[in-house]
PDB file of N, CA, C and O in Angstrom:
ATOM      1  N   UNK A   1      91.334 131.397  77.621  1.00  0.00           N
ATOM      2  CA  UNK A   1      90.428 130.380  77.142  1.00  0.00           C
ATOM      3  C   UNK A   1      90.812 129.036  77.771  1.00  0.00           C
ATOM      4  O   UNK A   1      92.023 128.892  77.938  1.00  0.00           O
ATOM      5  N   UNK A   2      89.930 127.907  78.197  1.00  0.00           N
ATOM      6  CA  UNK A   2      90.010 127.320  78.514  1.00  0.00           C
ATOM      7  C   UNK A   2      90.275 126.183  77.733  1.00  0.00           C
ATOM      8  O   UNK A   2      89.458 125.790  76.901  1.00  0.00           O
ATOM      9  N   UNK A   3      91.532 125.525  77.965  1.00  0.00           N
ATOM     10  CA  UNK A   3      92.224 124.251  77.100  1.00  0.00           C
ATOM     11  C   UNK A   3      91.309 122.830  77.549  1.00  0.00           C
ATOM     12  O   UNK A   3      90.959 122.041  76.672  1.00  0.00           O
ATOM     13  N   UNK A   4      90.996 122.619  78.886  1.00  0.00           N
ATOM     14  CA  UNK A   4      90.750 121.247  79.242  1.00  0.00           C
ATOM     15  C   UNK A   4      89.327 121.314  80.100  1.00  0.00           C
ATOM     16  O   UNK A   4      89.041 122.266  80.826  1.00  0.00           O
ATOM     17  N   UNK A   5      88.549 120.240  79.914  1.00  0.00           N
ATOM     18  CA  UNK A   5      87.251 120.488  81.027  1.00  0.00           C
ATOM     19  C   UNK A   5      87.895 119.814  82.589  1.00  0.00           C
ATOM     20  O   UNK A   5      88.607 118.824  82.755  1.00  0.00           O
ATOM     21  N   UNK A   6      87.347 120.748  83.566  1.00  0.00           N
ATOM     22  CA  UNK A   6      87.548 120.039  84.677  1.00  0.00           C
ATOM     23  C   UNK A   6      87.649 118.670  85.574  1.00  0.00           C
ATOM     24  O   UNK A   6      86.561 118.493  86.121  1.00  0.00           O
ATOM     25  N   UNK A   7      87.871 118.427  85.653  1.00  0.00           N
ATOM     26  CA  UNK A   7      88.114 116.804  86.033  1.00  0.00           C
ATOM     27  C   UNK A   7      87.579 116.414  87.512  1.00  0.00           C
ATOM     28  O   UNK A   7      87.865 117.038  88.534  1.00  0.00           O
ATOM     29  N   UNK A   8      86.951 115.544  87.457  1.00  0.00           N
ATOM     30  CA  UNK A   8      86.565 114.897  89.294  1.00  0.00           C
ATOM     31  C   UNK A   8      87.227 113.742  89.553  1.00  0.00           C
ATOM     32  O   UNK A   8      86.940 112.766  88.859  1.00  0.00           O
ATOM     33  N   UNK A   9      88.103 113.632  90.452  1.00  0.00           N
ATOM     34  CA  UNK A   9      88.643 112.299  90.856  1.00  0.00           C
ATOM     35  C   UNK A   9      87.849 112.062  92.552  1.00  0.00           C
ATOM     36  O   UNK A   9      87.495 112.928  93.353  1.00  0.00           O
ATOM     37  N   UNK A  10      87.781 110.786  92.640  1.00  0.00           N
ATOM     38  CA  UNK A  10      87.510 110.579  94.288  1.00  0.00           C
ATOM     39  C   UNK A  10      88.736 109.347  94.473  1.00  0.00           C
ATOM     40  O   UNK A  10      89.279 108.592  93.667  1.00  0.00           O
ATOM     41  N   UNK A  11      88.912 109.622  96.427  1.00  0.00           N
ATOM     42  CA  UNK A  11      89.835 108.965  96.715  1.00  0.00           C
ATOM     43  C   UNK A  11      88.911 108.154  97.756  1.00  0.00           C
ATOM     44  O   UNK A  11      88.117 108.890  98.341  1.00  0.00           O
ATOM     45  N   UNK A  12      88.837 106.589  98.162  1.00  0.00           N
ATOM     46  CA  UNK A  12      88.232 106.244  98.791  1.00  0.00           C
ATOM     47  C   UNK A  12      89.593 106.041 100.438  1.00  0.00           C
ATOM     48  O   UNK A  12      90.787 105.755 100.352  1.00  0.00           O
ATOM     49  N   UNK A  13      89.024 106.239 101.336  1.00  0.00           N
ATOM     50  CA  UNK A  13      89.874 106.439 102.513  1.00  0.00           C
ATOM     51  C   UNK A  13      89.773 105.309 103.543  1.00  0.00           C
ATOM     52  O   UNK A  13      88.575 105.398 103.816  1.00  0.00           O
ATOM     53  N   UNK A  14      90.102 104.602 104.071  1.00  0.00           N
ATOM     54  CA  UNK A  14      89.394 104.034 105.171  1.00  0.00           C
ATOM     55  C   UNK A  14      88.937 104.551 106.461  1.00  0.00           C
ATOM     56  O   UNK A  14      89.547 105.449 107.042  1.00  0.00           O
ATOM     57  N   UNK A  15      87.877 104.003 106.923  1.00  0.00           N
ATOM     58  CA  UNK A  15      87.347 104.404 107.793  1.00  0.00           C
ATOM     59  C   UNK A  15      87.801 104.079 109.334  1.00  0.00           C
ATOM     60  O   UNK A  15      88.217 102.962 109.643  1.00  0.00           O
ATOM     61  N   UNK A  16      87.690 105.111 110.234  1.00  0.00           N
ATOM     62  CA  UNK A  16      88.633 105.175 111.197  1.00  0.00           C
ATOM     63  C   UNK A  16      87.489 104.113 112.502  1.00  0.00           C
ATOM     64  O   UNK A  16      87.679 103.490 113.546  1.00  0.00           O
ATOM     65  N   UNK A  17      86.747 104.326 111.927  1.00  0.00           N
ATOM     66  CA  UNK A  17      85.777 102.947 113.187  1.00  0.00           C
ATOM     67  C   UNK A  17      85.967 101.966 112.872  1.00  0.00           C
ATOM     68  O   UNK A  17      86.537 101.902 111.783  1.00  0.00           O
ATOM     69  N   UNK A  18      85.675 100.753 113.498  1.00  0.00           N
ATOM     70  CA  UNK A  18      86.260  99.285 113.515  1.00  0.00           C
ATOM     71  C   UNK A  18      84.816  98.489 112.642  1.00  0.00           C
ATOM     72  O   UNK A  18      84.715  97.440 112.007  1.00  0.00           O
ATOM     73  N   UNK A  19      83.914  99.507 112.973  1.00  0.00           N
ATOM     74  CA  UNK A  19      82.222  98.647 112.589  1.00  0.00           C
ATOM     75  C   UNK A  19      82.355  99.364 111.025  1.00  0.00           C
ATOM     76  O   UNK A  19      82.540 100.547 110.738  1.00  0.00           O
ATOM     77  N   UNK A  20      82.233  98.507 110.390  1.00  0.00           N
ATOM     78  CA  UNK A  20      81.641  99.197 108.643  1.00  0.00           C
ATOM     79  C   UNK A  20      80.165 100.023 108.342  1.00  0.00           C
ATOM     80  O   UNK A  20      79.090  99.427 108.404  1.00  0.00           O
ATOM     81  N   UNK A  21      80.249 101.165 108.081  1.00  0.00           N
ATOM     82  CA  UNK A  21      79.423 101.960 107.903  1.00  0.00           C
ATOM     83  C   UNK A  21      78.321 101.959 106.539  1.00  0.00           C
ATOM     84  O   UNK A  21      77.202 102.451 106.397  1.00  0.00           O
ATOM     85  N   UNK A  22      79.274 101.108 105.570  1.00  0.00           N
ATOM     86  CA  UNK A  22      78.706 100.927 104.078  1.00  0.00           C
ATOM     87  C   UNK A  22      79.566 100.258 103.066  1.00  0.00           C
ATOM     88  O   UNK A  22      80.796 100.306 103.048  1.00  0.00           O
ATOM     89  N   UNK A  23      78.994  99.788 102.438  1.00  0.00           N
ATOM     90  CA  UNK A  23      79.913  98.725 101.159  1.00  0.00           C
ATOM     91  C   UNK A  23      79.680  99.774  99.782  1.00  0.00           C
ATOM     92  O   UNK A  23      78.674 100.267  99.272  1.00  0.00           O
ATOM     93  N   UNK A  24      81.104  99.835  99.481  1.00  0.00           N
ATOM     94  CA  UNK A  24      80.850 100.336  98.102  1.00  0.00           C
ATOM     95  C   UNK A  24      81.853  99.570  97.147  1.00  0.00           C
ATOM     96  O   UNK A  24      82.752  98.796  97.477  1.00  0.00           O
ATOM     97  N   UNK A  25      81.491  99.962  95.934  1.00  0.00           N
ATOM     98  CA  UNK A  25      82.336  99.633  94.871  1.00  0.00           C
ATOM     99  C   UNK A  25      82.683 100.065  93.566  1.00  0.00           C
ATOM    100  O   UNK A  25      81.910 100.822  92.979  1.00  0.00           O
ATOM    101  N   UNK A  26      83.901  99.634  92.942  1.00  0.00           N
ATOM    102  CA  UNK A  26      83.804 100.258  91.614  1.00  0.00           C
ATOM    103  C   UNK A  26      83.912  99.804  90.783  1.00  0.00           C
ATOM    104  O   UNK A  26      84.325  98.651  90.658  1.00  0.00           O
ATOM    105  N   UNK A  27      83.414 100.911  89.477  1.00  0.00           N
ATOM    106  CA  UNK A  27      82.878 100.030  88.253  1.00  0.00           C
ATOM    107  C   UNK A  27      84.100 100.462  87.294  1.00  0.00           C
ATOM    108  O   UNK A  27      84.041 101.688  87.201  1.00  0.00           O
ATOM    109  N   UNK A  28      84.993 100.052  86.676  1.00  0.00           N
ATOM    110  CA  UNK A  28      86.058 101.108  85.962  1.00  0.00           C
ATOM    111  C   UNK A  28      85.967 100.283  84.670  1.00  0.00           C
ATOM    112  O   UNK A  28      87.029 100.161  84.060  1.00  0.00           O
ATOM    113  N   UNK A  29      84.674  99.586  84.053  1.00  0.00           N
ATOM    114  CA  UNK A  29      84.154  99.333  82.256  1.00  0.00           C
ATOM    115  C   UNK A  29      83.516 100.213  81.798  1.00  0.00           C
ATOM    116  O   UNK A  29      83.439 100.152  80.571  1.00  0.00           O
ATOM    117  N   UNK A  30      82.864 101.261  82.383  1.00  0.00           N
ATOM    118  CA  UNK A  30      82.630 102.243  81.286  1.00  0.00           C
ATOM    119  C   UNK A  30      83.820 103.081  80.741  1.00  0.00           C
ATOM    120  O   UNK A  30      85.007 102.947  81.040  1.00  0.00           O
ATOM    121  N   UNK A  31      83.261 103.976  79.880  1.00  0.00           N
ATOM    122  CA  UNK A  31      84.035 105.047  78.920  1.00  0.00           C
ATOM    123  C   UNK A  31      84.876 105.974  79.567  1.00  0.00           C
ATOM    124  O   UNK A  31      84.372 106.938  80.144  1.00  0.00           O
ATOM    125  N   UNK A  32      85.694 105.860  79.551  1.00  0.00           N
ATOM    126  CA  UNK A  32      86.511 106.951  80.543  1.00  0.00           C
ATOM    127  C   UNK A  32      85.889 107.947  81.632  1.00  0.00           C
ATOM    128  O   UNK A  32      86.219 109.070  82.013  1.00  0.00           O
ATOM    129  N   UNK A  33      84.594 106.853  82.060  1.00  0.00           N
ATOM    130  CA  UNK A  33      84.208 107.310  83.358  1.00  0.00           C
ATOM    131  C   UNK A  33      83.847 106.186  84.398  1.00  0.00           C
ATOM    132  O   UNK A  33      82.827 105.497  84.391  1.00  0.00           O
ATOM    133  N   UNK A  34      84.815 106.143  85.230  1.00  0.00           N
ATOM    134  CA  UNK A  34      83.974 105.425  86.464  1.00  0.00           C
ATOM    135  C   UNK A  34      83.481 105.798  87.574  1.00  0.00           C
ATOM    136  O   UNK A  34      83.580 106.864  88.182  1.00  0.00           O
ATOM    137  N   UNK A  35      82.669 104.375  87.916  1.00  0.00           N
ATOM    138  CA  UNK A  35      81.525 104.836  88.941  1.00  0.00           C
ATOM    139  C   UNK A  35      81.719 104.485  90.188  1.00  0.00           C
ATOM    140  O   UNK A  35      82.281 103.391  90.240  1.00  0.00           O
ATOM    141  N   UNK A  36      81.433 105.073  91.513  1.00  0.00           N
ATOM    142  CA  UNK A  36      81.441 104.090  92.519  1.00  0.00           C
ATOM    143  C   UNK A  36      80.324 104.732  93.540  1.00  0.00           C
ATOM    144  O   UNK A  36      79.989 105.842  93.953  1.00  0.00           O
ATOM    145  N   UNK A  37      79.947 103.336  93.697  1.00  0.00           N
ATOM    146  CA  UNK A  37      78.666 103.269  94.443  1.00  0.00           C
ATOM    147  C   UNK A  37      78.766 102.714  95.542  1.00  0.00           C
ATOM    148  O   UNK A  37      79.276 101.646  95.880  1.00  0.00           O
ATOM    149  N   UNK A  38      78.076 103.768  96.268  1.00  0.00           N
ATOM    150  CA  UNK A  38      78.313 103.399  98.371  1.00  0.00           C
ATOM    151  C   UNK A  38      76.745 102.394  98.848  1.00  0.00           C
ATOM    152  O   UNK A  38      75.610 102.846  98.698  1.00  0.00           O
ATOM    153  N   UNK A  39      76.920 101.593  99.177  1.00  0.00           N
ATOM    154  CA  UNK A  39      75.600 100.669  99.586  1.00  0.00           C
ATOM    155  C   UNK A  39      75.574 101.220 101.439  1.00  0.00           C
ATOM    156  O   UNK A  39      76.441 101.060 102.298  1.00  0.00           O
ATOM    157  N   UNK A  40      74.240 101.877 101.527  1.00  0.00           N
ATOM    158  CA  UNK A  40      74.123 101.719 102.865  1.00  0.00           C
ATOM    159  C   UNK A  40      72.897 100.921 103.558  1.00  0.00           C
ATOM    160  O   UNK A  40      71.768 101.394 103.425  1.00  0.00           O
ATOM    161  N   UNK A  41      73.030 100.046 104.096  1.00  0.00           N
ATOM    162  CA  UNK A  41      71.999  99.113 104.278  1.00  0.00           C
ATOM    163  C   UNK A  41      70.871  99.999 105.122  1.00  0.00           C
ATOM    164  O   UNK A  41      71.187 101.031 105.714  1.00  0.00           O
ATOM    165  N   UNK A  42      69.883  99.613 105.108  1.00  0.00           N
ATOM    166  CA  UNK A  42      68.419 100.204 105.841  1.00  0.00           C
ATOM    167  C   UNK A  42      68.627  99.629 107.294  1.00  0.00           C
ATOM    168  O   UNK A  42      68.720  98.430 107.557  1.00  0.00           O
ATOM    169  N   UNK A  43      68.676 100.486 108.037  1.00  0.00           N
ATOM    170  CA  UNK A  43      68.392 100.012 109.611  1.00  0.00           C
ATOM    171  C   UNK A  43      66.993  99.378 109.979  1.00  0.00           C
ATOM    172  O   UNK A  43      66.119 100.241 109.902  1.00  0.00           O
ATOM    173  N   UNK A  44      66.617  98.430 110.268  1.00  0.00           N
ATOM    174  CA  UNK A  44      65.531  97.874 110.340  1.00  0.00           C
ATOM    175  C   UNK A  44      65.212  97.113 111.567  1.00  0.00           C
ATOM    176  O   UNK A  44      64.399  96.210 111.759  1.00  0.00           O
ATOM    177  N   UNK A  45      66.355  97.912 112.629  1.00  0.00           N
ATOM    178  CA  UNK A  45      65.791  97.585 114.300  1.00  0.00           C
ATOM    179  C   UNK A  45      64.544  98.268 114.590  1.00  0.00           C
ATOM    180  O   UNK A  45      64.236  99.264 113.934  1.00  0.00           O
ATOM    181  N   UNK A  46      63.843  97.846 115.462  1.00  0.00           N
ATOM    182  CA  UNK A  46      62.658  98.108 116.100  1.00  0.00           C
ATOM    183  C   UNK A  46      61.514  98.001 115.320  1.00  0.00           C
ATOM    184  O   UNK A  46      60.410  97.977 115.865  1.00  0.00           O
ATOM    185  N   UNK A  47      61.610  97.946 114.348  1.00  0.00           N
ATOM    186  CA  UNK A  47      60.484  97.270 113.696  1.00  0.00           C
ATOM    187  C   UNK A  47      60.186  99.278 112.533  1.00  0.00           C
ATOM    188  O   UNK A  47      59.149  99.321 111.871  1.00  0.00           O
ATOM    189  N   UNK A  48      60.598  99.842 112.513  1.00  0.00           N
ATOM    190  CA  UNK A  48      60.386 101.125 112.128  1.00  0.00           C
ATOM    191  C   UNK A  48      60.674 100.865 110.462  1.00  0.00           C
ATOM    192  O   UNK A  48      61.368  99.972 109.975  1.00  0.00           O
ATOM    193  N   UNK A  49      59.882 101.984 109.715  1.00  0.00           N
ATOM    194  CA  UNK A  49      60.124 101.601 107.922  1.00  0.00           C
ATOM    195  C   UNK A  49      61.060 102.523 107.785  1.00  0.00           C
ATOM    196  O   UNK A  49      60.887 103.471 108.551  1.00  0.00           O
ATOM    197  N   UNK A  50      61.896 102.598 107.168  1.00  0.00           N
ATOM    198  CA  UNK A  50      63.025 103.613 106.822  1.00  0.00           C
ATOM    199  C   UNK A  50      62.976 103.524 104.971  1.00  0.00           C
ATOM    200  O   UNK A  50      63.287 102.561 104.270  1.00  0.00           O
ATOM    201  N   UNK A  51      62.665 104.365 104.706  1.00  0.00           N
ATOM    202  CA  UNK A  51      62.314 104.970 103.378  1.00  0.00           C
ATOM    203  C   UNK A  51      63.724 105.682 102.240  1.00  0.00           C
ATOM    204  O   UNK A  51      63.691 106.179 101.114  1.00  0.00           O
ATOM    205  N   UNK A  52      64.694 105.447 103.081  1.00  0.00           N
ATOM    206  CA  UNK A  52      66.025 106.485 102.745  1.00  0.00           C
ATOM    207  C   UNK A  52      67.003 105.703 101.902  1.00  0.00           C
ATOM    208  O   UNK A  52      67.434 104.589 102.204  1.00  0.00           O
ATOM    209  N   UNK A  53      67.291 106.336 100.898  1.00  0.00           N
ATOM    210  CA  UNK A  53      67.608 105.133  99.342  1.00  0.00           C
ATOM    211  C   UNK A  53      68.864 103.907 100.247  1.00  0.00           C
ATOM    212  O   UNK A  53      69.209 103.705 101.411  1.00  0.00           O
ATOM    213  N   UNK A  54      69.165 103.404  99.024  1.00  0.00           N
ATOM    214  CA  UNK A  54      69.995 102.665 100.199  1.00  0.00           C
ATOM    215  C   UNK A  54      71.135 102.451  99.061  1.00  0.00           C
ATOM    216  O   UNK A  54      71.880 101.477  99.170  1.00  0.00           O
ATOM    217  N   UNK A  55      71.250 103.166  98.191  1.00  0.00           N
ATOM    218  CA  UNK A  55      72.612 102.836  96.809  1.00  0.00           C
ATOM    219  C   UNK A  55      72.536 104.182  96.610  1.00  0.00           C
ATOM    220  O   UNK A  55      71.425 104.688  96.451  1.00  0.00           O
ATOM    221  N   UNK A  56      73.675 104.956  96.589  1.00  0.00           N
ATOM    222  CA  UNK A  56      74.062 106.212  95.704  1.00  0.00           C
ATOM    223  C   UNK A  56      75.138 105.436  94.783  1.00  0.00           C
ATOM    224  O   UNK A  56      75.911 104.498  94.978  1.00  0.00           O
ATOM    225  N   UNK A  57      74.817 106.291  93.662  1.00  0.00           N
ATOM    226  CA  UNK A  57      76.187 105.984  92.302  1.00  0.00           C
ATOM    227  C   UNK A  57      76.436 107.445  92.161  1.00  0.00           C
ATOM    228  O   UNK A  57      75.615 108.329  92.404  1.00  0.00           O
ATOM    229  N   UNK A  58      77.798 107.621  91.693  1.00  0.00           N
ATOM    230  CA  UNK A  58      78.558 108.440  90.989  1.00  0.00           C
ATOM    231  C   UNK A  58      79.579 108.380  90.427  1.00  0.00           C
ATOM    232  O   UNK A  58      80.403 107.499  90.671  1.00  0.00           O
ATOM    233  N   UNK A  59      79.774 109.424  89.438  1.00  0.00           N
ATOM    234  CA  UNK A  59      80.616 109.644  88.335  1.00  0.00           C
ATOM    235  C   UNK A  59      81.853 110.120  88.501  1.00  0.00           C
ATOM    236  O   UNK A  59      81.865 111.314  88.798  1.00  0.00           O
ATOM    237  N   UNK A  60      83.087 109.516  88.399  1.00  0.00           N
ATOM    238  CA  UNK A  60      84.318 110.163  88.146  1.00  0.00           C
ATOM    239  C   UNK A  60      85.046 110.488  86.917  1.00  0.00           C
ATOM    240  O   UNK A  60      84.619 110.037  85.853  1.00  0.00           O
ATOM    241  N   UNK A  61      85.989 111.146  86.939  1.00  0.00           N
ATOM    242  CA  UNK A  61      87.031 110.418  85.649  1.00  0.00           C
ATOM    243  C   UNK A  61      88.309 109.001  86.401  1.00  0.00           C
ATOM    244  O   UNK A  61      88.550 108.029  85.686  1.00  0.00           O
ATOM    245  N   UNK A  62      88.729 109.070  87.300  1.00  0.00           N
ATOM    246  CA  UNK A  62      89.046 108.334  88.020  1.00  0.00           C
ATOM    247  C   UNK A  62      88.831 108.069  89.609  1.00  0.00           C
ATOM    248  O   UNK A  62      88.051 108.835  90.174  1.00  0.00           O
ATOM    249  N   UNK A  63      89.465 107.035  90.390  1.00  0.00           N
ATOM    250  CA  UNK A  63      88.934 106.629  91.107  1.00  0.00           C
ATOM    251  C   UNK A  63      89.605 105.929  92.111  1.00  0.00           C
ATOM    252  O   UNK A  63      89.215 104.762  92.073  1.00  0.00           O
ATOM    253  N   UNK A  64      90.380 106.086  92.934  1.00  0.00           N
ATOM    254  CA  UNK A  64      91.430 105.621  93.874  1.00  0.00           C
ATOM    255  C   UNK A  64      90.759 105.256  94.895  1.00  0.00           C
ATOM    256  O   UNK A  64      89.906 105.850  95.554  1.00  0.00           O
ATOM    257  N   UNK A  65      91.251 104.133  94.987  1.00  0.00           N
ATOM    258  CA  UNK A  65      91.304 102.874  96.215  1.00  0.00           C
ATOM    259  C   UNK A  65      91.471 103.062  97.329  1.00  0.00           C
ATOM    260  O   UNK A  65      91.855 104.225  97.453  1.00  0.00           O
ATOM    261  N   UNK A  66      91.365 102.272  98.839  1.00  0.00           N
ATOM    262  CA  UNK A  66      91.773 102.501  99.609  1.00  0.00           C
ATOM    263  C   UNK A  66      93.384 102.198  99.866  1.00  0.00           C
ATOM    264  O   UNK A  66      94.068 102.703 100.756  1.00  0.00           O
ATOM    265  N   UNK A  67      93.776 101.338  98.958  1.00  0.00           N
ATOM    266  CA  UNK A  67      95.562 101.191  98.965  1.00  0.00           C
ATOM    267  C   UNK A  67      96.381 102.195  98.001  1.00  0.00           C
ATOM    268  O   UNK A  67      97.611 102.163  97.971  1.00  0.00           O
ATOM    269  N   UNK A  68      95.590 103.126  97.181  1.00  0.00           N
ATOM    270  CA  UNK A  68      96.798 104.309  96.775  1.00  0.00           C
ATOM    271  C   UNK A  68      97.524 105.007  97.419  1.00  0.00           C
ATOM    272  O   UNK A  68      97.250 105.802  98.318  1.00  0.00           O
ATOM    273  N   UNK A  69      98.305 104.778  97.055  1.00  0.00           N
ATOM    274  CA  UNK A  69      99.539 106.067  97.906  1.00  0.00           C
ATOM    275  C   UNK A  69      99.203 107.365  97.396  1.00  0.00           C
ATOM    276  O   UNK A  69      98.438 107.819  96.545  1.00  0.00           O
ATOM    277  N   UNK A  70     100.040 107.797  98.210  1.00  0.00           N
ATOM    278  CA  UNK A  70      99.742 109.601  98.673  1.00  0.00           C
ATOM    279  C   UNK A  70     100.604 109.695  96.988  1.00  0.00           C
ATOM    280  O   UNK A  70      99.886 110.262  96.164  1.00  0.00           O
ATOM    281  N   UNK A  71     101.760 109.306  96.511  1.00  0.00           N
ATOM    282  CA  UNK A  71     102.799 109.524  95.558  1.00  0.00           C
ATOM    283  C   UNK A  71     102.401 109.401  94.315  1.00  0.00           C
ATOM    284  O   UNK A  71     102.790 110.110  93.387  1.00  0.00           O
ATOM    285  N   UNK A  72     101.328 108.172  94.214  1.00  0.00           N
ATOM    286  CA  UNK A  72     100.492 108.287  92.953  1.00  0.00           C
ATOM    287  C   UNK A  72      99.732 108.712  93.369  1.00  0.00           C
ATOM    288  O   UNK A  72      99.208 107.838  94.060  1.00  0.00           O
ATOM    289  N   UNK A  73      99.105 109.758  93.471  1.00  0.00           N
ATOM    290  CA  UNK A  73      97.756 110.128  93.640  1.00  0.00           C
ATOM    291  C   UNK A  73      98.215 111.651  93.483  1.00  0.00           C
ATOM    292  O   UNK A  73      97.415 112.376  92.892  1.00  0.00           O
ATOM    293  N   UNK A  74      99.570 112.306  94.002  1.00  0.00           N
ATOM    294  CA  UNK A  74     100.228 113.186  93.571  1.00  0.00           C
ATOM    295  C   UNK A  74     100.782 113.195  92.042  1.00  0.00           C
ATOM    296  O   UNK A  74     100.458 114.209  91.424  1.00  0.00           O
ATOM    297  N   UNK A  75     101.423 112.414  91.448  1.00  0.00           N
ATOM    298  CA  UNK A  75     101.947 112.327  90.167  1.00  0.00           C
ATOM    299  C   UNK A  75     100.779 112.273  89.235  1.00  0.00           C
ATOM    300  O   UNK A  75     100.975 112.795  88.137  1.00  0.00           O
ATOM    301  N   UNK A  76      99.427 111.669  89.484  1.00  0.00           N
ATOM    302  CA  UNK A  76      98.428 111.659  88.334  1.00  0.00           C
ATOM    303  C   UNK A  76      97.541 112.768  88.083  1.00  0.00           C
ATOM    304  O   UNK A  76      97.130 113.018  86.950  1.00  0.00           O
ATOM    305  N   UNK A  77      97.147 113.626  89.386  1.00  0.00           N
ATOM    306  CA  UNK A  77      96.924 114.415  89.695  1.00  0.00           C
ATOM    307  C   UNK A  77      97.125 115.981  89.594  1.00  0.00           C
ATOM    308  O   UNK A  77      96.698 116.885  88.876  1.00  0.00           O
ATOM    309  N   UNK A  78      98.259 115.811  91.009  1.00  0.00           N
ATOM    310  CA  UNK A  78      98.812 117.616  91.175  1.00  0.00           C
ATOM    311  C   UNK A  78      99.749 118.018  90.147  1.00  0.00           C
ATOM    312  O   UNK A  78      99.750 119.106  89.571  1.00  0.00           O
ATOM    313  N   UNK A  79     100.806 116.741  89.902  1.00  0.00           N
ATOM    314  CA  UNK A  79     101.620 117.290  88.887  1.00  0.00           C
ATOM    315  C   UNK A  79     101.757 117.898  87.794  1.00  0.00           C
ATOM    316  O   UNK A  79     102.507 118.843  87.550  1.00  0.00           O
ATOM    317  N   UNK A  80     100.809 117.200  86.903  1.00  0.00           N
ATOM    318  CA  UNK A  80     100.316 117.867  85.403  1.00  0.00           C
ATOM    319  C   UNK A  80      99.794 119.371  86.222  1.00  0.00           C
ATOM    320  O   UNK A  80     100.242 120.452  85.842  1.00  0.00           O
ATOM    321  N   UNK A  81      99.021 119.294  87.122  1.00  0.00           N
ATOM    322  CA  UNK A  81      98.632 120.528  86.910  1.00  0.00           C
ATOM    323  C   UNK A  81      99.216 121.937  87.652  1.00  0.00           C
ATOM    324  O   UNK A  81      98.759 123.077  87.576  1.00  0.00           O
ATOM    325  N   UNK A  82     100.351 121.454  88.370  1.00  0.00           N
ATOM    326  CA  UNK A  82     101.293 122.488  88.868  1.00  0.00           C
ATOM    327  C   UNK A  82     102.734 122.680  87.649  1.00  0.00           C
ATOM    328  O   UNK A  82     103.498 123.646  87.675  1.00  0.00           O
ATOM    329  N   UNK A  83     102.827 121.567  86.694  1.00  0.00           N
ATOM    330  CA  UNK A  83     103.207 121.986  85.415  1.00  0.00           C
ATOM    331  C   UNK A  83     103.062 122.634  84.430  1.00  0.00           C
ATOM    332  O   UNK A  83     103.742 122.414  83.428  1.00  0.00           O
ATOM    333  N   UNK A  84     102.249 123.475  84.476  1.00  0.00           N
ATOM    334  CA  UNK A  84     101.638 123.789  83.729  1.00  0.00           C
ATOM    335  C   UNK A  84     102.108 125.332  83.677  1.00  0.00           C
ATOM    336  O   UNK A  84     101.595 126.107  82.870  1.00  0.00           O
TER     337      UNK A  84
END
């Protein structure tokens, strides 16, 4: 039987190109869920309509930065659950 519901964490990474691809951010005032939302701006060279959303949001239980270490991100994580 199952003791705990599954959990989603995201880790945000930096990006290995020099040009920024999208702005996101996070929201960590709601209820033991935060959100983070990637902004991708509409390309609007050549004069063409681009119709393609331009904000996704989603849901975590937590939510790591681009400055977490590998060590916390192991201890909050893998540990509890290779303790087990």
């Amino acid at each position: 039987m199952v003791k705990q519901t599954i959990q989603i964490f995201a880790r945000v990474k930096p990006t290995v190109r020099k040009q920024q691809q999208g702005i996101y951010s996070i929201d960590e005032d709601e209820k033991l869920t935060h959100s983070l939302e990637i902004v991708l701006p509409r390309d609007l060279a050549d004069g063409f309509v681009n119709n393609k959303r331009e904000s996704y949001k989603f849901k975590f239980q937590r939510i790591f930065d681009q400055e977490a270490k590998q060590e916390i991100i192991f201890e909050i994580i893998a540990k509890p659950v290779a303790e087990r």
